[in-house]
C-alpha positions in Angstrom: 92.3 -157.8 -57.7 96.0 -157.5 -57.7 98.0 -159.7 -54.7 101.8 -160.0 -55.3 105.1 -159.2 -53.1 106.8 -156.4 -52.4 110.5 -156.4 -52.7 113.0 -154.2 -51.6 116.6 -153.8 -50.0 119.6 -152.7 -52.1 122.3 -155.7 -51.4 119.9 -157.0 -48.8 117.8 -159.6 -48.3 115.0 -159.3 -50.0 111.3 -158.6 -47.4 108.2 -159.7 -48.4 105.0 -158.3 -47.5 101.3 -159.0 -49.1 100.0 -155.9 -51.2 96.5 -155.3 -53.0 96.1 -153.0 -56.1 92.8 -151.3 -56.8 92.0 -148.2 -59.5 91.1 -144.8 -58.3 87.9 -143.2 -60.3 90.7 -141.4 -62.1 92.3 -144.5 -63.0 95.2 -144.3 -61.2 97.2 -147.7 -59.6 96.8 -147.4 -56.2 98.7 -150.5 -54.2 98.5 -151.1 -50.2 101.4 -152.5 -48.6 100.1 -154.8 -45.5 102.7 -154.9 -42.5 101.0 -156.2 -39.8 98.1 -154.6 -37.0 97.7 -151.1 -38.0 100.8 -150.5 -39.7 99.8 -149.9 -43.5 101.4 -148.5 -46.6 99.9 -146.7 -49.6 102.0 -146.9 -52.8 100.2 -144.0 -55.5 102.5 -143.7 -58.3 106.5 -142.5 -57.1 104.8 -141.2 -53.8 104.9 -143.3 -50.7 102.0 -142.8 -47.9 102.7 -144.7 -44.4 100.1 -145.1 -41.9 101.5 -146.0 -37.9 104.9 -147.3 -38.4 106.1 -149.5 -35.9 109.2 -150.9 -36.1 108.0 -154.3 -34.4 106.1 -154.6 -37.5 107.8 -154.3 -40.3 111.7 -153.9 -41.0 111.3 -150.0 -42.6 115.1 -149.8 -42.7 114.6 -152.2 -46.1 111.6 -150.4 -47.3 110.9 -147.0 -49.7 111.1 -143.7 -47.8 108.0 -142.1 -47.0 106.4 -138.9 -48.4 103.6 -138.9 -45.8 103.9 -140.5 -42.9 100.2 -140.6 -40.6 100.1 -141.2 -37.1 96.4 -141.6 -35.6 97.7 -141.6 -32.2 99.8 -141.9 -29.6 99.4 -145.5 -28.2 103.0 -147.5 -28.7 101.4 -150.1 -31.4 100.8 -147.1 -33.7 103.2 -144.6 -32.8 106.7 -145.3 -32.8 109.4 -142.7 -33.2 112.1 -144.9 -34.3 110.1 -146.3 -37.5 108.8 -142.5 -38.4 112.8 -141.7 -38.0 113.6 -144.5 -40.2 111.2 -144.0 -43.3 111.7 -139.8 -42.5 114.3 -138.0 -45.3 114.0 -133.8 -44.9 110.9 -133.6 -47.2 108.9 -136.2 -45.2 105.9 -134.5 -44.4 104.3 -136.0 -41.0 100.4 -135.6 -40.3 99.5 -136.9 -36.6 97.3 -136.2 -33.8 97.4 -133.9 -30.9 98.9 -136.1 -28.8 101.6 -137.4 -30.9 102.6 -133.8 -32.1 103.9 -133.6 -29.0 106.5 -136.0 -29.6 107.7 -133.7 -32.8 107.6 -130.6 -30.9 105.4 -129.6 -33.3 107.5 -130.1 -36.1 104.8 -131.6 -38.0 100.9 -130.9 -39.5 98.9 -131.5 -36.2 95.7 -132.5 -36.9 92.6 -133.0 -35.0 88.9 -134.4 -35.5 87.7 -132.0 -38.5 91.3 -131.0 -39.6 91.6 -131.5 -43.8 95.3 -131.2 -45.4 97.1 -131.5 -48.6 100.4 -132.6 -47.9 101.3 -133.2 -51.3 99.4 -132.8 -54.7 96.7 -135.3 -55.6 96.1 -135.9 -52.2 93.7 -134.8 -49.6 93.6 -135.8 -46.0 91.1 -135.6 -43.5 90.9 -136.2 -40.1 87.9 -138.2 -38.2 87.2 -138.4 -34.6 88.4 -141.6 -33.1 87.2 -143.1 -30.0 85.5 -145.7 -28.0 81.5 -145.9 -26.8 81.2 -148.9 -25.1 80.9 -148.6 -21.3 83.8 -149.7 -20.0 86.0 -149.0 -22.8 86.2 -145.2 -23.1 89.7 -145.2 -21.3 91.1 -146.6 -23.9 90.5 -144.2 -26.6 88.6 -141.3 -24.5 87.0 -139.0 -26.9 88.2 -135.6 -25.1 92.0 -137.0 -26.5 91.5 -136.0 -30.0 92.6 -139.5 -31.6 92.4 -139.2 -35.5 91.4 -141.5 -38.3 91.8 -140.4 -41.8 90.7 -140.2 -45.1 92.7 -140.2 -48.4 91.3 -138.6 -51.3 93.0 -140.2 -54.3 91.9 -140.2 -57.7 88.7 -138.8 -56.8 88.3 -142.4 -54.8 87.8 -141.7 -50.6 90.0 -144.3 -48.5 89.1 -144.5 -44.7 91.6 -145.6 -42.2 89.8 -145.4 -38.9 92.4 -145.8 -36.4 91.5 -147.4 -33.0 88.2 -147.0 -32.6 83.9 -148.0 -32.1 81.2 -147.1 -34.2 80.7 -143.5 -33.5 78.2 -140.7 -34.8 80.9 -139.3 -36.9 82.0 -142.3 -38.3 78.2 -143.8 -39.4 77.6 -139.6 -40.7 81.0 -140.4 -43.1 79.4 -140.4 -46.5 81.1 -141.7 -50.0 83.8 -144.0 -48.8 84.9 -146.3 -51.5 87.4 -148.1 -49.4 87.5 -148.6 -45.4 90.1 -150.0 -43.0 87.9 -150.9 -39.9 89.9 -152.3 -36.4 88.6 -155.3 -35.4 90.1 -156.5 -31.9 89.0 -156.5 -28.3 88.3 -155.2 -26.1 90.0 -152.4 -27.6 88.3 -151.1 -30.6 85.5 -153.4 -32.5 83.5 -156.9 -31.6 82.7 -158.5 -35.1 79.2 -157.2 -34.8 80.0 -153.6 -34.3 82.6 -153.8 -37.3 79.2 -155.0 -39.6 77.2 -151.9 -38.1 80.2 -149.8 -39.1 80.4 -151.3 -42.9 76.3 -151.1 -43.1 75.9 -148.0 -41.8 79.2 -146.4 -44.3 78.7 -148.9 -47.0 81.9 -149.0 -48.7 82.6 -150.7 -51.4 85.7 -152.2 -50.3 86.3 -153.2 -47.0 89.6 -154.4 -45.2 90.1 -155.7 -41.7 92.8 -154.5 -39.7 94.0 -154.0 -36.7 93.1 -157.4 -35.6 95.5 -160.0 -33.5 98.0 -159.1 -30.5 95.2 -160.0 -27.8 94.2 -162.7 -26.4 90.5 -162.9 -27.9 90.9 -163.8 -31.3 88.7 -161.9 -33.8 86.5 -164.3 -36.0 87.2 -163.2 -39.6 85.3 -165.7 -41.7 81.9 -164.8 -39.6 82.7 -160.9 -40.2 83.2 -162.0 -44.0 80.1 -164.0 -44.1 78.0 -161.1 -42.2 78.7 -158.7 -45.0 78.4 -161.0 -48.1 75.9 -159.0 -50.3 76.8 -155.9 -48.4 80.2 -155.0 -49.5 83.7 -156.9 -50.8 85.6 -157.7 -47.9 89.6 -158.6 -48.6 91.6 -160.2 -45.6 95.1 -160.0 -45.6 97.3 -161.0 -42.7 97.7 -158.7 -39.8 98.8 -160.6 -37.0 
């Protein structure tokens, strides 16, 4: 495992951010940049992948331009047009949900729960239904929206970002994931229990936390970590 700093800003202060690298089953470097909540950067070779910019997250006007930019939906902690206009040049290619493609007028790859894409070459993107189950919850992430999580094919090596959502019957079908970003934060998307159904029932081999903090009830990451010792790695990086 790879942890070190990313640095950018041509005459300006230098930002810092934590990163991981892991290998592909190509053997490609493959680095994630951590911002904070849900806002997430993949670094694969000179092409930079962003996943729910927000500017309250991270300064993008320091950071690389983005190649892809991915927008699971429309909620203001994932979607912000600002930080998509920010990292955007004119070959910026912008995958989002339903929802959110409103905001583009379409100008962009609309995708919804089934879509697959390749944006750019030695990538493929697909889109997974998003949504909550527990009773009470479904308003915030109704299923009849068309939320998206996604999954990166890089490499050969499957990377699941699931956006805001539960355990759901297309998420526990989701075979072959090597590496998983799960939410874990109430009431809006996982309890620390669901989050270990999720990871035993897609058994990745890698498995990040995100979308934690910003909410009153805190989200007990050293039980979740303990949970799933002897069932995957889990890697916690600050995302509060």
């Amino acid at each position: 495992m790879s942890i070190f700093s990313a640095l950018f800003g041509c005459g300006k202060k230098a930002v810092q951010y934590p990163t991981d690298t892991i290998t592909t089953r190509d053997g490609q470097q493959v680095t994630f940049h951590f911002y904070a909540h849900a806002s997430l950067a993949i670094e694969m070779g000179d092409k930079w992948i962003y996943v729910d910019p927000v500017m309250a997250h991270a300064d993008y006007s320091r950071l690389k331009k983005a190649d892809i930019i991915l927008v699971t939906h429309h909620h203001s902690d994932h979607f912000d047009a600002v930080a998509v206009d920010e990292l955007s040049t004119r070959t910026t290619e912008i995958l989002c949900d339903r929802t959110s493609a409103e905001a583009f007028e379409m100008n962009c790859h609309t995708m919804r729960p089934g879509s697959v894409a390749n944006p750019i070459e030695g990538l493929k993107v697909e889109a997974v239904a998003a949504y909550n189950t527990s009773e009470g919850h479904t308003k915030f992430h109704p299923k009849e929206r068309e939320d998206c999580g996604y999954i990166l094919t890089i490499g050969g090596t499957r990377i699941y970002i699931a956006g805001d959502t539960e355990p759901t019957k297309e998420m526990k079908a989701l075979k072959e994931i090597d590496v998983a970003f799960l939410p874990v934060n109430q009431p809006y998307t996982m309890t620390v229990e669901q989050a270990v159904e999720a990871v035993k029932a897609i058994r990745p081999t890698l498995f990040y936390p995100y979308h934690y903090g910003q909410v009153e009830q805190k989200t007990d990451l050293e039980a979740l970590k303990a949970q799933l010792e002897g069932v995957t790695e889990v890697r916690i990086f600050p995302m509060e």
